[in-house]
KOLSE-975985 format. One record per residue (C-alpha): residue number from 0; x, z, y. Coordinates in pm, whole numbers. Example, Ala and Ser with C-alpha at 12.3 -4.5 7.8 and 13.67 -1.06 7.14 Angstrom:
2
i,c1,c3,c2
0,1230,780,-450 .
1,1367,714,-106 .
//
This chain:
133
i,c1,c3,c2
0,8744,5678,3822 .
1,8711,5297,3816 .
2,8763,5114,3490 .
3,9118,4959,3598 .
4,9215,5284,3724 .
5,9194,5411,3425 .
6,9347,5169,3228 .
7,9663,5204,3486 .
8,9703,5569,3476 .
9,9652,5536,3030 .
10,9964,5253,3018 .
11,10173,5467,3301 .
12,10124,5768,3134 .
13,10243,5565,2763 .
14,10513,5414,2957 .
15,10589,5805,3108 .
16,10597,5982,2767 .
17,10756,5726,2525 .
18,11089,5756,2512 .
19,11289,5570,2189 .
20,11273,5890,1983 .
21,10880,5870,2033 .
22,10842,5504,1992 .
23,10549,5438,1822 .
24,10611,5109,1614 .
25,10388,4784,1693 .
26,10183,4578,1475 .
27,9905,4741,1193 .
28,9946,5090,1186 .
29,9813,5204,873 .
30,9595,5541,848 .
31,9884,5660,621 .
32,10115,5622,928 .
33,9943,5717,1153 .
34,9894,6068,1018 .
35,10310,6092,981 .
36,10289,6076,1352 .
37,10377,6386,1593 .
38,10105,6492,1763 .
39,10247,6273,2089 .
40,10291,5996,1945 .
41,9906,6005,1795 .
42,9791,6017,2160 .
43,10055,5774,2264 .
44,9880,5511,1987 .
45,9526,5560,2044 .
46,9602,5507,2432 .
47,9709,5175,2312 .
48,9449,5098,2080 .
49,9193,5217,2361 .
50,9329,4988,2578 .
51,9298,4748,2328 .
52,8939,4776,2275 .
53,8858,4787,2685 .
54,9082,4411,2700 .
55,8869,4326,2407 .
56,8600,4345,2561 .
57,8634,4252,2861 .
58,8744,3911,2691 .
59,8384,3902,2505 .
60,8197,3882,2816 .
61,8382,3573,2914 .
62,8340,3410,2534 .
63,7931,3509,2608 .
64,7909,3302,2878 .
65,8144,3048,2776 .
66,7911,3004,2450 .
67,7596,3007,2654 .
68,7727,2767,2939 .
69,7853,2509,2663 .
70,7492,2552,2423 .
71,7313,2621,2683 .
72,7085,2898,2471 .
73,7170,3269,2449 .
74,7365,3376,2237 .
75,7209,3568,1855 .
76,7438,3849,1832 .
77,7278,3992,1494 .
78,7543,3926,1271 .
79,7755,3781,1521 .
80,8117,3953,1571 .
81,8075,3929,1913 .
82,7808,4236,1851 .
83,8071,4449,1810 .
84,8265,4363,2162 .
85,8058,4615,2347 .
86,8203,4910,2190 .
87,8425,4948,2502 .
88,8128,5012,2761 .
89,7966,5290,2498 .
90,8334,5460,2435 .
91,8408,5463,2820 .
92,8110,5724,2842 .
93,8339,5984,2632 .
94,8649,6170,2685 .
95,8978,5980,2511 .
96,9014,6360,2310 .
97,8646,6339,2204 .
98,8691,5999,2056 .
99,9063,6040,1933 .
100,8939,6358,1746 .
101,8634,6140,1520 .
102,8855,5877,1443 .
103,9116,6164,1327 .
104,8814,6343,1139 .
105,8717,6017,975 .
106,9050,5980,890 .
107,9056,6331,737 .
108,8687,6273,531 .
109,8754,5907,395 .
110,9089,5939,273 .
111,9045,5655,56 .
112,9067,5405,371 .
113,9423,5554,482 .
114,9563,5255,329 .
115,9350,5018,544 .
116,9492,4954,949 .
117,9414,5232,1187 .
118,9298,5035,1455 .
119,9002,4925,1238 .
120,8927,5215,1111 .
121,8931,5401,1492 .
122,8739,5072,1598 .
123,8470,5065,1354 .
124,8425,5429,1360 .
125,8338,5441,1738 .
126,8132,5098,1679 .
127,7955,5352,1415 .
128,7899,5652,1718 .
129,7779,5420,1960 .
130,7532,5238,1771 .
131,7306,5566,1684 .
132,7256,5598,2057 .
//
C-alpha cells in the first residue's frame, strides 16, 4: 500500500475510533500515562505518534537538500540530528503491532524512563531497532 495510503487509512481509522470518552489528550504524553491508557486508546496514540515520525521525515528530506543547495557540500550526518530523520523509511518495513509492542516492552524493562515523554522514548527506541540492521 503506498505511503499516503497508509497514512490516510491510520488518521481515518483515529478519527473512526475516538470518540470523547476515548480521547487521548495532546501534547507530551508521559510513559506513566501512557500505560493508564485502555488498550484503544494505546493504539489510538501510537497511530499518532507514527504519523508523526513519517511527517518528520518526510520534512528532513526537504531540510537535506535545503542545507546542501544553500552550502553547496553534503551534508555530515554523524552527530547531526538530522541522522535520526530516517527512522520513518526503516519503521515502514514493520507491522504498526510489531513496533507498538517494543516500544511497550521497553516501556515495561526501563521503568525508570516512564517519567520521560513517550514519544521519545517510542522514537528513540525504533531509532535503536533500525540502526542494528
Amino acid at each position: 500500500m503506498p505511503r499516503v495510503t497508509r497514512l490516510t487509512t491510520a488518521f481515518l481509522l483515529a478519527l473512526v475510533l475516538t470518540e470523547s470518552s476515548f480521547a487521548v489528550p495532546l501534547g507530551y504524553t508521559s510513559g506513566n500515562e501512557y500505560l493508564r491508557f485502555s488498550e484503544q486508546e494505546r493504539a489510538i496514540w501510537f497511530i499518532g505518534f507514527m504519523d508523526g515520525l513519517m511527517a518528520e521525515d518526510n520534512n528532513s528530506e526537504h531540510s537535506r537538500a535545503a542545507f546542501k543547495n544553500d552550502t553547496d557540500r553534503e551534508m555530515n550526518t554523524e552527530g547531526y540530528w538530522l541522522d535520526r530523520l530516517w527512522t520513518a523509511r526503516c519503521a515502514e518495513r514493520y507491522p504498526i503491532s510489531q513496533l507498538k509492542a517494543v516500544f511497550e516492552k521497553e516501556l515495561r524493562d526501563k521503568p525508570d524512563a516512564w517519567h520521560a515523554p513517550a514519544a521519545f522514548i517510542a522514537r528513540g527506541k525504533i531509532y535503536e531497532m533500525c540502526k542494528k540492521q
